[in-house]
C-alpha positions as CSV (number, residue, x, y, z in Angstrom):
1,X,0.8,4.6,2.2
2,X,1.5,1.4,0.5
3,X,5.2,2.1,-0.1
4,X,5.7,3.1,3.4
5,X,4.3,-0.3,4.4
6,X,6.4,-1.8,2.1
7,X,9.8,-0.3,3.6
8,X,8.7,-0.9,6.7
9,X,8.3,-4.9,5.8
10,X,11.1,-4.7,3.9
11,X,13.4,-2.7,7.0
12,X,12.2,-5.5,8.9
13,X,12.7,-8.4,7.0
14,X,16.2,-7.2,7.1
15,X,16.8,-6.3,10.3
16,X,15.9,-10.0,10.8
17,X,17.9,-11.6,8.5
18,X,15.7,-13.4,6.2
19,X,15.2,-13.3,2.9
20,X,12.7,-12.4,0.6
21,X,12.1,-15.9,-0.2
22,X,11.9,-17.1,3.8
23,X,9.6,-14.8,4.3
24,X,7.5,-15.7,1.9
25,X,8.0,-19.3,2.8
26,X,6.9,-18.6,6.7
27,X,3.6,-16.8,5.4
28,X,2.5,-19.1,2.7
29,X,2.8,-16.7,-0.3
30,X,5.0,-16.4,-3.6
31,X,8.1,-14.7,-3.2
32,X,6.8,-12.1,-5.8
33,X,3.8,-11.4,-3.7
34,X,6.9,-10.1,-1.1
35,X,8.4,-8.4,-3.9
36,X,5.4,-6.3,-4.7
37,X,4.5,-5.6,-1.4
38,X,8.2,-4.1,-0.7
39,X,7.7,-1.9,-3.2
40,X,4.1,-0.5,-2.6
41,X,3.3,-2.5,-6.1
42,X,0.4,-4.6,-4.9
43,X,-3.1,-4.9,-3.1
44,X,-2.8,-7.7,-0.5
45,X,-5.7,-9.7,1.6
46,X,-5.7,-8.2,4.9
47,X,-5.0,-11.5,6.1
48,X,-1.8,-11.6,4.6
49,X,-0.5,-8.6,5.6
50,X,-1.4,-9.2,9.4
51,X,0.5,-12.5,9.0
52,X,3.4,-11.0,7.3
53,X,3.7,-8.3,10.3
54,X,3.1,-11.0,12.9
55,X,5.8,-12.9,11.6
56,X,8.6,-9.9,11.5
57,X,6.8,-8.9,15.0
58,X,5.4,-5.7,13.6
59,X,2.2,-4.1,15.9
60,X,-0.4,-1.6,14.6
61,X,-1.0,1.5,16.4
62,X,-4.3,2.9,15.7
63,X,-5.1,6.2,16.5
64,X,-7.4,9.0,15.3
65,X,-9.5,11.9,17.7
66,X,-12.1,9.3,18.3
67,X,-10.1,6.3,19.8
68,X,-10.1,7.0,23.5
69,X,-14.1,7.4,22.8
70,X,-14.2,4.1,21.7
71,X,-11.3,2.8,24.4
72,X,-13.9,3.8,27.2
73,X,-17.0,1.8,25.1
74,X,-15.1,-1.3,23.8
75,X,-14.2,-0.7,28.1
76,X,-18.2,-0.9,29.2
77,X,-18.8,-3.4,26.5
78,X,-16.2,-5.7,27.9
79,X,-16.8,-5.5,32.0
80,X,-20.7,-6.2,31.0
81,X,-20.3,-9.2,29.6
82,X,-17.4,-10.1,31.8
């Protein structure tokens, strides 16, 4: 799982036109934290990795048998405290 997250940052990145280096600039990390995270080679903060797909305008697409269960809760939640 980590080294398909890492090609798909590093597809990205590419498809972009910035360098490993920029990247790391525009998210506040070393470029060896890129590095390793290209290449599946690392644990990241959560944090980090959320601004590292925000940046290369990545989205995350949850989905398991139970999400449109929880869709029609988080739903209720929402229009009771609207």
């Amino acid at each position: 799982m980590k080294q398909k997250i890492g090609e798909i940052i590093k597809f990205h990145r590419k498809q972009a036109g910035i360098s490993q280096k920029e990247l790391a600039d525009l998210a506040g990390i070393g470029k060896t934290a890129v590095f390793n995270l290209e290449m599946g080679n690392s644990n990241f903060r959560i944090e980090t990795l959320l601004n590292i797909m925000e940046i290369l305008n990545i989205k995350i697409n949850f989905t398991s048998p139970l999400m449109e269960v929880w869709r029609n809760q988080y739903e209720k939640i929402n229009l009771k405290n609207s």
